[in-house]
C-alpha positions in Angstrom: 6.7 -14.8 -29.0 4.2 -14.5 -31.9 2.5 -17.2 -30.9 2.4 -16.0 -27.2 1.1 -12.3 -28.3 -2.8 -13.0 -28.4 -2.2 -14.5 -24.9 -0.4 -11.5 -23.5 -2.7 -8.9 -24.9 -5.3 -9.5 -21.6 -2.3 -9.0 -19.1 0.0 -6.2 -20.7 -0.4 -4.3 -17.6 1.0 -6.8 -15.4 3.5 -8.6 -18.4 7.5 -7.1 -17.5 10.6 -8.5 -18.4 12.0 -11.8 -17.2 15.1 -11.7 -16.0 15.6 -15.2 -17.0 14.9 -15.3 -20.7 15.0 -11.4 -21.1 11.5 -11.5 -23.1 8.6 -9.6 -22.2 6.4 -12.2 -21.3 6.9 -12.4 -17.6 3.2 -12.2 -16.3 2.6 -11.3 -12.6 -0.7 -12.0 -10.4 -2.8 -15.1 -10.1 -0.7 -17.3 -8.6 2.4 -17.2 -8.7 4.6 -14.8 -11.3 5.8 -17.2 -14.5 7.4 -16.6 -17.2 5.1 -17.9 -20.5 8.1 -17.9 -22.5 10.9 -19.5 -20.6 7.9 -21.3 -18.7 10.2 -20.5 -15.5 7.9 -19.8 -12.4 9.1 -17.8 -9.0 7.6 -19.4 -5.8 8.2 -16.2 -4.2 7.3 -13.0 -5.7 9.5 -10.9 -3.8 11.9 -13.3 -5.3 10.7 -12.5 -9.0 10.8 -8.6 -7.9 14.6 -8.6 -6.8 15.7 -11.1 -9.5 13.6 -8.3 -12.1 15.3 -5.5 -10.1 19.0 -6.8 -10.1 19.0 -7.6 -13.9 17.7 -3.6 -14.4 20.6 -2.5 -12.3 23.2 -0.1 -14.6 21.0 -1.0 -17.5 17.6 0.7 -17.2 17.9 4.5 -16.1 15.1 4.2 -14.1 16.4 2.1 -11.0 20.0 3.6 -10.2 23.4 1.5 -10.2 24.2 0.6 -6.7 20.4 1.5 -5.4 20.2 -0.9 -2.7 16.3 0.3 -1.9 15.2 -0.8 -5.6 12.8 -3.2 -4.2 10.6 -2.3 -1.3 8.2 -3.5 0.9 4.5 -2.8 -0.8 2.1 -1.0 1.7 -1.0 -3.0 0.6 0.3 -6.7 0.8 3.4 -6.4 2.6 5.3 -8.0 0.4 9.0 -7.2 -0.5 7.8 -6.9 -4.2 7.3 -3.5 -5.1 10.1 -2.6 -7.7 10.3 0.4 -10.6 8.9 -1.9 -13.6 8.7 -1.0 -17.4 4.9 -3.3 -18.7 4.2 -4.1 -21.5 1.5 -2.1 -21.5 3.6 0.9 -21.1 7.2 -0.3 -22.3 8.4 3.6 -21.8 7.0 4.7 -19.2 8.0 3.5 -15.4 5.7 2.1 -13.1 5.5 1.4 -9.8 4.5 -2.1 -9.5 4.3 -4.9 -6.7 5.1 -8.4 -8.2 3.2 -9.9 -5.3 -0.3 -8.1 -5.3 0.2 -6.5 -9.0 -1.0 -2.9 -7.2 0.4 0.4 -9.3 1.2 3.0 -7.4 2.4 5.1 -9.8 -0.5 7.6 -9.3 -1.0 6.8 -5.5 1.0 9.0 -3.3 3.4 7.6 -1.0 5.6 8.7 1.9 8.1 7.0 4.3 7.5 5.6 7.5 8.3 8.5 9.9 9.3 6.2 12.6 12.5 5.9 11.1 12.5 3.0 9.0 11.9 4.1 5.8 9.5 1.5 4.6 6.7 2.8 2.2 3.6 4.0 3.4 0.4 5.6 1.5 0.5 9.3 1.6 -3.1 8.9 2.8 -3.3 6.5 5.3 -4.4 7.5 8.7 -1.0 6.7 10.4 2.2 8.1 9.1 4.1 5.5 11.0 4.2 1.7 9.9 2.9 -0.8 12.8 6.8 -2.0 13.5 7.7 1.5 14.5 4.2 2.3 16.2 4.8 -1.0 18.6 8.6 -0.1 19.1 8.0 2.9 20.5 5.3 2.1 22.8 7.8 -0.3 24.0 10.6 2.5 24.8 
């Protein structure tokens, strides 16, 4: 890990955990999320996000035992990626971070889909019902 640190230092605010090798060197964006320590690379990174989610589970008291919803869908890319992650920028403080399009939307207001579904939404976009729900009930 020393000799990973001046490396890190550019990406702390997208650097979490890795559920692999438990070192805080698992750096998210660019391509595809990989660990620089273990050198172990997700092709998926909704898979990084529930791998990163399910190892937190019971440990960190920010994502709930038994919390089913801990990863969600992110409102800007889609993704299911967007998880409660501790950076290394901010190892105390919880953010809420999409492995797939590194957004934080800690300080962005969000809201749930009022069609029913319960995916994530921002607070401030024009529609307060996701495009799954809109089309379903034109349909009914």
């Amino acid at each position: 890990m020393n000799e990973l640190r001046a490396g890190l230092q550019d990406v702390q605010d997208r650097t979490v955990f890795c559920p692999e090798c438990a070192q805080q060197a698992l750096v998210l964006g660019g391509d595809l999320p990989s660990c620089r320590f273990c050198l172990k690379t997700w092709d998926d990174p909704g898979d990084a996000a529930s791998e990163y989610a399910w190892q937190k589970r019971g440990t960190d008291p920010f994502v709930p035992a038994g919390d089913a919803t801990a990863v969600h869908e992110c409102p800007d890319c889609d993704v299911d990626a967007l998880v409660i992650a501790l950076t290394a920028a901010a190892p105390d403080t919880p953010r809420h971070l999409c492995f797939s399009c590194v957004t934080d939307f800690t300080d962005i207001a969000l809201t749930s889909c009022e069609g029913g579904c319960g995916r994530l939404l921002r607070a401030d976009a024009k529609d307060s019902t996701c495009l799954t729900c809109s089309l379903f009930s034109e349909r009914t």
